[in-house]
Structure formats: C-alpha cells, structure tokens
Backbone bond lengths (Angstrom), bond angles and torsions (degrees), N, CA, C in turn:
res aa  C-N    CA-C-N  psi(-1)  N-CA   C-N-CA  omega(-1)  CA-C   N-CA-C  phi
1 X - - - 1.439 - - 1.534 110.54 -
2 X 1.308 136.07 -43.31 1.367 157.13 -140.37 1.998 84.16 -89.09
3 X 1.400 106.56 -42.89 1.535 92.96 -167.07 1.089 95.00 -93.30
4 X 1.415 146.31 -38.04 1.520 134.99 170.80 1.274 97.38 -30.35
5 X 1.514 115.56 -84.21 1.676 117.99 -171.41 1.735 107.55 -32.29
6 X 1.283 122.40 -45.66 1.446 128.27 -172.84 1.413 112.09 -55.26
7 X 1.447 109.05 -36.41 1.773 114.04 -169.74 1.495 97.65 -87.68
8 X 1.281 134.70 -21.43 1.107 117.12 -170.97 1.645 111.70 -115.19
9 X 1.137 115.75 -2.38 1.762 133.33 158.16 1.251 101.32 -85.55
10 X 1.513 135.16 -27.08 1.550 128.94 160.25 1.829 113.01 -69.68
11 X 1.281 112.57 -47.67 1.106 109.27 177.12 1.660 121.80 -64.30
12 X 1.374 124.85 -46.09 1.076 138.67 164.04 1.712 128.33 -43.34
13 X 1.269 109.91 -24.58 1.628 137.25 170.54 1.246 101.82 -69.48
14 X 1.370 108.74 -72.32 1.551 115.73 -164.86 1.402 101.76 -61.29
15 X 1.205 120.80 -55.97 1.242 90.68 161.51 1.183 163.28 -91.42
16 X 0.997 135.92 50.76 1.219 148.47 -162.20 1.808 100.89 169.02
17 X 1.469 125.73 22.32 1.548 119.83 154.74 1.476 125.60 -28.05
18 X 1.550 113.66 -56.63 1.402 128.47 -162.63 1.217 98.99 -63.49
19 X 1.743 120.30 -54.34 1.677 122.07 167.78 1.098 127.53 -16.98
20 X 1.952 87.06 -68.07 1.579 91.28 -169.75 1.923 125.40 -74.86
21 X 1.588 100.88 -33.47 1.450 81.23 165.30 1.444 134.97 -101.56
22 X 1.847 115.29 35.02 1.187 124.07 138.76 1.233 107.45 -55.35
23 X 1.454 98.94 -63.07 1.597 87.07 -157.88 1.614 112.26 -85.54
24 X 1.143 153.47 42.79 0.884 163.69 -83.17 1.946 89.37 152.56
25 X 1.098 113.25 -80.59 1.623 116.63 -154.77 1.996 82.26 -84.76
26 X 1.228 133.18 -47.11 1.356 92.19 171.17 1.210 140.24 -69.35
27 X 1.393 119.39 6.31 1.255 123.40 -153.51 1.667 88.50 -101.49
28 X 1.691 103.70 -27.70 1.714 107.36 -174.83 1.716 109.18 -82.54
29 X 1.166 108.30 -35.96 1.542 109.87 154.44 1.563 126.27 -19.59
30 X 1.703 93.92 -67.93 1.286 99.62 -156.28 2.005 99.22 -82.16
31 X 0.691 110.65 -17.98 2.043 131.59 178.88 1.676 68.66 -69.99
32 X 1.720 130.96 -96.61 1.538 97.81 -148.78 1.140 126.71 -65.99
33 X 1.553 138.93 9.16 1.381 122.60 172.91 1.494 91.74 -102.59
34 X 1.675 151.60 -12.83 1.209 126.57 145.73 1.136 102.90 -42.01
35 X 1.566 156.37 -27.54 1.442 134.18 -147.68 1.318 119.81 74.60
36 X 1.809 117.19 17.63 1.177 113.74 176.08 1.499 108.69 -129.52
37 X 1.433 115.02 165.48 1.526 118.89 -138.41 1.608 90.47 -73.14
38 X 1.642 125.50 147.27 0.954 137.32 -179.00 1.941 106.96 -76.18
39 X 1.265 110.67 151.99 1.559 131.70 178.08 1.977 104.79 -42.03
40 X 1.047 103.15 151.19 1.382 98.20 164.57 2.018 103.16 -89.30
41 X 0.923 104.75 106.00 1.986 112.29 -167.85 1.952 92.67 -59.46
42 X 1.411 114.53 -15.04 1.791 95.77 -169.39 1.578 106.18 -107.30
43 X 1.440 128.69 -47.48 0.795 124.14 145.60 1.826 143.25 -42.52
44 X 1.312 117.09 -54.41 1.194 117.69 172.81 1.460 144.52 -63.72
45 X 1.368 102.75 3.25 1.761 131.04 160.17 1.152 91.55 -86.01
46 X 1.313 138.59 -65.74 1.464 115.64 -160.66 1.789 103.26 -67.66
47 X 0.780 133.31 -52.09 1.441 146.77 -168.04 1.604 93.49 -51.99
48 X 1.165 133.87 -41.01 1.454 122.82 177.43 1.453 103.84 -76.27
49 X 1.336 126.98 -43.50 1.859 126.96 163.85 1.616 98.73 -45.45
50 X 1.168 124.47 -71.95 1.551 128.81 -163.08 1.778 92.35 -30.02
51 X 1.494 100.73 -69.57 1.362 119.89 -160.02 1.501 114.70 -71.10
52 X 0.926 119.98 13.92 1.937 133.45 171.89 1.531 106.82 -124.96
53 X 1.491 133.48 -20.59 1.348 128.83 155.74 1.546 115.60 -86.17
54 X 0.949 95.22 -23.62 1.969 93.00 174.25 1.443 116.82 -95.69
55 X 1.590 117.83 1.53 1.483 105.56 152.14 1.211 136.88 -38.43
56 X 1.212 127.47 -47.27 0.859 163.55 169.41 1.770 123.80 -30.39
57 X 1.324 89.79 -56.76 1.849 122.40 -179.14 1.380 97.57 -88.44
58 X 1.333 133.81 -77.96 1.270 131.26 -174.67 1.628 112.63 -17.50
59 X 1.418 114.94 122.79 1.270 134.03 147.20 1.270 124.61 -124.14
60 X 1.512 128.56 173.05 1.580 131.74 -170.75 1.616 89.98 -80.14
61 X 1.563 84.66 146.43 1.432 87.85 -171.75 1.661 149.38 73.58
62 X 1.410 86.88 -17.80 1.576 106.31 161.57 1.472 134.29 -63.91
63 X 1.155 125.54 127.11 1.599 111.70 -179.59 1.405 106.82 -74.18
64 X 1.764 93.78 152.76 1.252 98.73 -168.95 1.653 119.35 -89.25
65 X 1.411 107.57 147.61 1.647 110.55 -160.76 1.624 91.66 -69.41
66 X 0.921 122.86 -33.55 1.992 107.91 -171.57 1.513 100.85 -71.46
67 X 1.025 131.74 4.26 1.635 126.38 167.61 1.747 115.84 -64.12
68 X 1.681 98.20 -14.52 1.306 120.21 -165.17 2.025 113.35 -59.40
69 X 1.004 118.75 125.26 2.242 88.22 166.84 1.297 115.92 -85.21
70 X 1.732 121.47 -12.35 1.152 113.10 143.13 1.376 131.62 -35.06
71 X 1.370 111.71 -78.91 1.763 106.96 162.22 1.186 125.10 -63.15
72 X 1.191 116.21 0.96 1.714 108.23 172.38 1.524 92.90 -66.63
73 X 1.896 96.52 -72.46 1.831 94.56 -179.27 1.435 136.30 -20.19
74 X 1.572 101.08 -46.67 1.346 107.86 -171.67 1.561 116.54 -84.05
75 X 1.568 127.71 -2.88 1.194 133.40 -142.10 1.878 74.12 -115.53
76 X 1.287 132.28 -18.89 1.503 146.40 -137.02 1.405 111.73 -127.29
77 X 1.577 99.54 -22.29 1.859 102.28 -171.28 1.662 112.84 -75.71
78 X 1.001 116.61 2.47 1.525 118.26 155.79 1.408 127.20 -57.21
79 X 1.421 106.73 -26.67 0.940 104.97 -154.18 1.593 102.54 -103.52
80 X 1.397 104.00 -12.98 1.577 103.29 173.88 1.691 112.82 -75.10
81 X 1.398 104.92 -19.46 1.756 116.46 -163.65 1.630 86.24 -88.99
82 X 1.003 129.82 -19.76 1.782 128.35 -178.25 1.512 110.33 -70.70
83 X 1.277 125.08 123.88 1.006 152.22 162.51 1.553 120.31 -62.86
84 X 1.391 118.25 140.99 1.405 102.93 -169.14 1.697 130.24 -73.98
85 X 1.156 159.20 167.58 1.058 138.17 -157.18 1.279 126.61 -105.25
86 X 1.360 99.30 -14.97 1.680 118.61 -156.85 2.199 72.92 -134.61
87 X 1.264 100.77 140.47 1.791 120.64 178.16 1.864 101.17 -106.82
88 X 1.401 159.00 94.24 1.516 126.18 146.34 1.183 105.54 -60.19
C-alpha cells in the first residue's frame, strides 16, 4: 500500500510542483505576519502530494501510511538536493 501511495504522491508532485510550492510559500507568508512559525517550503509540497494520493487508502482505523521510513525518506529528499546556504 505505502508504495502505491508513493508512485502516485511521486507522480502527483511532478506534476503540479510549481502549484504546490506557490501555494505552499504563500500560505507561509501569511503564518509569518500572523506571528506564527512559517511552513517548512521543502518538505510541505511533498506532504500535500503524500496527502492527495493517500486519500484514497485512508480508512477509520487504519494506520497511518507516513508512519512509513520509506515516506519519511521521500517526504525529506529535498533536502538532500538543497545546497548549502551560507558559501566560506
């Protein structure tokens, strides 16, 4: 089940990336001028993919597929493609 959800939270990203972290970085915008902590911008695109292919699967009572370290990894691989921020 965990990789079904995976192939189609992978597919769902790619397409539609640009979407999601539009909406994603305005949504963190408007969180810091509430004064509340801004979005994680690398993670939380995938986490809205995760969570639009696993509609699907979810039932009451079901464990939840992000319990997975499969999807941890994949919810995380942004962060290996990130470059550091600060150069010496």
């Amino acid at each position: 089940m965990a990789r079904e959800i995976l192939a189609i939270a992978e597919e769902y990203f790619t397409d539609h990336e640009v979407e999601l972290r539009a909406r994603v970085a305005e949504v963190s915008c408007a969180r810091f001028r509430g004064e509340m902590l801004p979005l994680d911008v690398y993670t939380e695109p995938r986490r809205h993919a995760l969570e639009f292919a696993s509609r699907g699967y979810l039932r009451a009572n079901a464990a939840s597929p992000t319990s997975s370290l499969t999807i941890f990894r994949w919810l995380t691989t942004d962060y290996a493609q990130r470059r550091p921020d600060i150069t010496l």
